[in-house]
N, C-alpha and C positions, 0 to 999 in steps of 0.2 A: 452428046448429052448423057449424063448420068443415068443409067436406067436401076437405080436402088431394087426393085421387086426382081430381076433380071439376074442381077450379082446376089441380092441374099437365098435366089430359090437352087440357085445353082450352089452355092453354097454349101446349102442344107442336103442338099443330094450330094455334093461330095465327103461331107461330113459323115454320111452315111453309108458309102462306100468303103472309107477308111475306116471304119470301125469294124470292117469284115476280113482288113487286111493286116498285115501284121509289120514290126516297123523294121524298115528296110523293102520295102516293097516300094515297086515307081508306077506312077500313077500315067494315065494317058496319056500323049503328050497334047499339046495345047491345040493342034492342028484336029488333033479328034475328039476331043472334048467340044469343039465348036462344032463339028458333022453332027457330032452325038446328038446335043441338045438345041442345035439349032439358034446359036447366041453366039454373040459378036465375040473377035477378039481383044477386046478391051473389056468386057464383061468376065472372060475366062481369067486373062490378067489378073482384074482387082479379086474376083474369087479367090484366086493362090495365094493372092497378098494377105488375104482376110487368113486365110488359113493357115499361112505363114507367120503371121503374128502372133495368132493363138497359142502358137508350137504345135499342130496337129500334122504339118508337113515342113518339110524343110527343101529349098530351093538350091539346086547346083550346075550355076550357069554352062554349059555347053552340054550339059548331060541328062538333065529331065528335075523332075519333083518328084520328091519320095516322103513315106511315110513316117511321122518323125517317134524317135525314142519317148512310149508313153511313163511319162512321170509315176512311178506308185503310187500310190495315194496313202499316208499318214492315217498310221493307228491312233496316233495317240491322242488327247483331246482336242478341242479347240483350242487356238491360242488364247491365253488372257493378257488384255490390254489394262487391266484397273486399274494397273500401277500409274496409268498415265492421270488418272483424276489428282492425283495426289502430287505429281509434278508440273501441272498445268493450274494448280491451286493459285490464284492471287492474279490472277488476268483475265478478267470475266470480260470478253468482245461485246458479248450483251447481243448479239446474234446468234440462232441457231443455223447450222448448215442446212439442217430436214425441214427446217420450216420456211417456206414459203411466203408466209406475211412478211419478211422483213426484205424482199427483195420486189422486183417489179415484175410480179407473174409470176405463175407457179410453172415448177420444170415438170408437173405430176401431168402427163397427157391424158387427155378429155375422153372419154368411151366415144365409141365410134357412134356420128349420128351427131355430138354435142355442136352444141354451137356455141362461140370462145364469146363472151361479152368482157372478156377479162384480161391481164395483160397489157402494158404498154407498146408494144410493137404493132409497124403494119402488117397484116396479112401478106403473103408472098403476092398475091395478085396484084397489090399497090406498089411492091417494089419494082425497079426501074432494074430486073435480073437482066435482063438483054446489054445496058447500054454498063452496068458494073461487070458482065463477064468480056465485055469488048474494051472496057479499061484496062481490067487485068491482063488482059493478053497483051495489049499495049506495054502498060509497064514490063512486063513480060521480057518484053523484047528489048530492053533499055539495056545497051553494054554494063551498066555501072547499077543494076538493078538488083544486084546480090550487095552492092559496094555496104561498108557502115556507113550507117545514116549518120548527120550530126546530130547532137545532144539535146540540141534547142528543135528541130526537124528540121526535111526540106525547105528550102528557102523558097520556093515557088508558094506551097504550101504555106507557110506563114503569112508568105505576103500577100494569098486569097484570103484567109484567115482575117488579116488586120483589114483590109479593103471593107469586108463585110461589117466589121463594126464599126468603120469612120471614126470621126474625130480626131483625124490626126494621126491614128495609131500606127505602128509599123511593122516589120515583120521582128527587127527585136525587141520588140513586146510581147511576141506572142511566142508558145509555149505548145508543142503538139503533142496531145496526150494520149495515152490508149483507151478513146473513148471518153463520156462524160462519168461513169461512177468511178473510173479511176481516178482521173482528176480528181473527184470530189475528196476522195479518202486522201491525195495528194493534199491537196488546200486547208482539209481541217488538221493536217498533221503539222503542214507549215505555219500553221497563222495561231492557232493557238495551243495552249500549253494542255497536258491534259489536267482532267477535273478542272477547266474553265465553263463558267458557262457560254451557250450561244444560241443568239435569237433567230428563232424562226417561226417561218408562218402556222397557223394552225386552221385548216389543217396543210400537210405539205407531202411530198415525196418521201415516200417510206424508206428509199435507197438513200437517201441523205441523213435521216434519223441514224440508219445502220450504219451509215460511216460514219459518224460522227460520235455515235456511244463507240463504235470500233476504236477510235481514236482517244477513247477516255473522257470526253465532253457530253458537258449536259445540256443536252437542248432547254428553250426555254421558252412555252409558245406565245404566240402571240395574234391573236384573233383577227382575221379578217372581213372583209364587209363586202359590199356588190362592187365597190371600187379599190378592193384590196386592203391592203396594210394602214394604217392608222397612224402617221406622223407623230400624235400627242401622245399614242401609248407606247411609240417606239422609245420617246426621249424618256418617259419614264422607266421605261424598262432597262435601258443602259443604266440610267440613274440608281436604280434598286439593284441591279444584279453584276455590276462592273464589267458587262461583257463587251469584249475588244472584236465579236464578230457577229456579221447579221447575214444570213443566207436567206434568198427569196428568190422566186422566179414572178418577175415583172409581167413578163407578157405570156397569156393563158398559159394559167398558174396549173400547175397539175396537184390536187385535183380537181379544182373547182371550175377551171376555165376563165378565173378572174385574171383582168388586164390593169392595172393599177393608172389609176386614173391620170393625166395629165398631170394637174395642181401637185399630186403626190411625189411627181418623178423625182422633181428638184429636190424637194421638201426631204426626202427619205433620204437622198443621199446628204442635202446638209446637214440634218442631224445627226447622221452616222459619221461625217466627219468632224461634225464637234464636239462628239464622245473620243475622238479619237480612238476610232476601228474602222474594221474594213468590212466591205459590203460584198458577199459573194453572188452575185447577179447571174444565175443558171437560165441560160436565154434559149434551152434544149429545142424550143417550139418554133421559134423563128420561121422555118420553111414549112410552117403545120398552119400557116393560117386558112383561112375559109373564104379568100379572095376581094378582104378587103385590107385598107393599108394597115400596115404594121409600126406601132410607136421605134423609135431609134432607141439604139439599147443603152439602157443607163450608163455603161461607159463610154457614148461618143459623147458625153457632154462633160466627162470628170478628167480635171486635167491635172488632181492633186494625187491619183493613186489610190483613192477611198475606196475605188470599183476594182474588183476581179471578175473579169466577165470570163464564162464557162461558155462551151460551146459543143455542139456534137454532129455526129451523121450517122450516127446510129437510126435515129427515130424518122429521118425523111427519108433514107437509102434502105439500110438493112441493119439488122441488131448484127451480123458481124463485119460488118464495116468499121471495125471499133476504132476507129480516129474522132478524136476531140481536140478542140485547141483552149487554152487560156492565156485569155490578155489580161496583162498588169505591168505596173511600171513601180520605178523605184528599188527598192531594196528587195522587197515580197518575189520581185521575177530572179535578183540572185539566188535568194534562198530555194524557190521551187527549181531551179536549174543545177544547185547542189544536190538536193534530194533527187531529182532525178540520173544523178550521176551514181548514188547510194542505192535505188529499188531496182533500176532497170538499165541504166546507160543510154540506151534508144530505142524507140516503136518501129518497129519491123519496116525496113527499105521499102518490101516493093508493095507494101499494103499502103506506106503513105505516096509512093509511085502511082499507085491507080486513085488513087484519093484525087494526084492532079490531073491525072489525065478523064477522071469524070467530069471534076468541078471544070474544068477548062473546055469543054464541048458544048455545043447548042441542045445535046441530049436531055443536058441538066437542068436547064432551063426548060425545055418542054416537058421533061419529067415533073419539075413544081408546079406548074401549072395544070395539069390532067391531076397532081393529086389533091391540088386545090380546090377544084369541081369537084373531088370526087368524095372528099373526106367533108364538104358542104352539102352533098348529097346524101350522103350516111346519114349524116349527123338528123338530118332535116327526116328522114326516113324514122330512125330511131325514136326522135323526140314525138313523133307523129302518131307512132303506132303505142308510144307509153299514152300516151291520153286517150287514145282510144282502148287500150285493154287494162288501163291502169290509170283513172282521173286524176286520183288523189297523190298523187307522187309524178306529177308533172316538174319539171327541174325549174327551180327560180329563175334560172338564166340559160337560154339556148346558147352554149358559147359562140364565138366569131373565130376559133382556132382553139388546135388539138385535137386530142384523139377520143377524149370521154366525153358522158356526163355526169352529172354528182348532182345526186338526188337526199333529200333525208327523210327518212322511211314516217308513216304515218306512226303514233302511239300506238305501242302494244306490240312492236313488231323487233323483233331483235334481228342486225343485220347477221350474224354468223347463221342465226334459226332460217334465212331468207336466202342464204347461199348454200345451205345444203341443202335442205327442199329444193332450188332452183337448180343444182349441180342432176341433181335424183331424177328431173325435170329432163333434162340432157342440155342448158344452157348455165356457163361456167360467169360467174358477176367476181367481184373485189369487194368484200367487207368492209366499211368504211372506217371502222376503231384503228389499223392499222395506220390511217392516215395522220392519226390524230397522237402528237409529242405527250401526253399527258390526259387524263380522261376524255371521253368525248363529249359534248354537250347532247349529243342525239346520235341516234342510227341510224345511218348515211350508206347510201353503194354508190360505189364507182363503174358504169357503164360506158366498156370501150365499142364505139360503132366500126374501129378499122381493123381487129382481129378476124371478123368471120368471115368466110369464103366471097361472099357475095351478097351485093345489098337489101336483095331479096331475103336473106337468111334473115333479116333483122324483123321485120315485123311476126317470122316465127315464133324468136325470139324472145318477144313481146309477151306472144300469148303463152309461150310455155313459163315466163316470170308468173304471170298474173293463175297459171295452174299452181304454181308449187305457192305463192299467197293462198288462195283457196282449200291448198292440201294441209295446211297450219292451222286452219280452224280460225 
């Protein structure tokens, strides 16, 4: 097992050492660096590699590690890049890198002590590490586990892929992608033109917004209700705005936890196919429910092509699990199988290698199930302890699946003013304006119950929200 504190202390003490030596100098050899400090020989290993890379030492197989040639350091100023404002003029992504709202969770790490309420990922405790490091070893071992992959992916893999969505589907429908937001930025690149509009929920996935202005499209929102999206305002809205594409996530919707009612399923997609467009149906939650049944995803009932159903393992395995699949039929699955022949060629052999050898064990199944209790257990915790340290911001709807809740703040309260007092606080929320394609109607957080360590840490949690309310005046 990886001991991280092991290889970066040892590090730092060799780090420290070479700076006393001068270059050309050979350092201990590995046999005595292990007496020395009392750490394994896989620890000493990655240490050298670490230090290797840096160029602090330089490695020569049969002979030792030595001190490597230090670089002078540059009198002269800084470099200047400005020039680049001026050649990157006229293609505004509409994303910032540094900024954090436009993605799913901030990469900025929390002070020690915080507790995450933020973030769309499980906590490592909820991931299934044991039975995804015995995949990998598995694919591992596969003769043909370096081989290229095909272009469309594994064929084992596809055809678990189409299994899961039913209706017929097959494995050449389906499309394995590096993960769900790749897809995504794949799909809005494919389907429509830029400066198109396209419709989406409001509020919705802040990573979908960002690919989609990525892609030069205008979102276009479209309000939801306790049963989701609104059939009569969808047909109007193609009607007013000629948009050839509708992106939604049907079943607990992130970030509302809304499941689009029955009556609506049909209803949404015929409307969308009698605009003539395509419905991007992000089904990322699928294996996130709360242990009760889950609707069939709007593509096993579409047999004309109007669905592109999206898919991932990111969110019920590990955020780097990055395999996604999407199914579509028709002309839409050429075009995404050219563009994938243009971005990338194919997603890494033996990461969709262990993909099958997870999906295909009784692991994985006992895995969904323990995080089905468990993420009904948070959830039930979290909503619990908000009513008692916080009456008034009880959530409309305790979802039935996913990861959050979305609450909308009482008047007078600004959701940015409530995440930094609550950050100050030592618990890390999601601002709710980021959810929202166009003004917000209100001030909303989005509270994830599967980031923090332990279920325990949630009614914390709670009370450190309802301190930094209180420290607002």
């Amino acid at each position: 097992m990886y001991d991280g504190s092991s290889t970066e202390a040892l590090v730092a003490i060799l780090r420290t050492e070479v700076a006393g030596l001068v270059p050309g100098d050979r350092l201990p050899s590995s046999r005595d660096l292990i007496a020395r400090h009392g750490v394994g020989p896989v620890t000493v290993s990655r240490a050298i590699a670490l230090l290797a890379a840096e160029g602090v030492v330089v490695t020569r197989p049969g002979s030792g590690t030595y001190v490597a040639t230090r670089r002078p350091a540059r009198a002269d100023e800084a470099a200047d890049t400005s020039w680049q404002a001026v050649a990157l003029a006229g293609r505004d992504l509409g994303v910032d890198a540094d900024d954090a709202d436009g993605t799913e969770g901030s990469s900025t790490p929390l002070p020690g002590g915080a507790i995450a309420l933020s973030g769309g990922y499980l906590h490592e405790n909820l991931q299934p590490t044991r039975a995804l490091g015995a995949a990998l070893a598995r694919a591992a071992r596969r003769p043909d586990a370096w081989h290229r992959a095909p272009a469309a992916g594994l064929a084992p893999l596809r055809a678990i892929f189409a299994r899961q969505v039913g209706g017929g589907a097959g494995p050449e429908d389906v499309l394995v992608t590096g993960g769900g937001q790749g897809a995504l930025s794949l799909l809005f690149r494919a389907i429509a033109a830029p400066g198109s509009p396209v419709l989406v929920e409001s509020p919705t996935y802040p990573g979908a917004l960002a690919a989609a202005r990525a892609a030069g499209l205008r979102p276009v929102p479209l309000p939801v209700d306790e049963d989701g999206i609104r059939p009569e305002l969808l047909a109007d809205a193609f009607a007013m705005t000629g948009a050839r594409l509708l992106y939604c996530q049907p079943t607990f919707q992130n970030p509302t936890g809304t499941v689009l009612a029955p009556e609506r399923r049909r209803q949404l997609v015929d409307v969308t196919r009698a605009a003539g467009a395509f419905l991007i149906e992000d089904d990322f939650a699928r294996h996130l429910g709360h242990g009760h049944p889950v609707p069939r995803p709007l593509a096993a009932d579409d047999r004309d092509g109007t669905v592109v159903h999206l898919t991932s393992l990111t969110k019920p395995a590990s955020p780097s699990l990055r395999i996604g699949a999407v199914v579509a039929r028709g002309p839409v699955m050429r075009r995404l199988q050219a563009m994938r022949r243009v971005d990338d060629f194919f997603i890494a052999r033996p990461l969709q290698e262990a993909a099958v050898e997870l999906l295909s064990t009784p692991a994985w199944d006992r895995h969904l199930r323990a995080l089905s209790a468990a993420l009904r257990d948070r959830c039930a915790v979290l909503a619990d302890a908000l009513a008692r340290e916080l009456p008034g911001w009880t959530p409309a709807r305790v979802p039935a699946g996913g990861l959050h809740l979305w609450l909308r703040l009482p008047p007078g309260l600004a959701d940015t003013a409530v995440a930094e007092a609550a950050r100050a606080q030592g618990v890390a929320v999601d601002p709710g304006r980021r959810y929202f394609p166009a003004e917000p109607p209100g001030a909303h957080l989005r509270l994830g119950f599967a980031a923090a360590a332990e279920p325990g840490d949630l009614p914390d949690a709670a009370r450190r929200l309802a301190a930094a309310v209180r420290s607002l005046g």
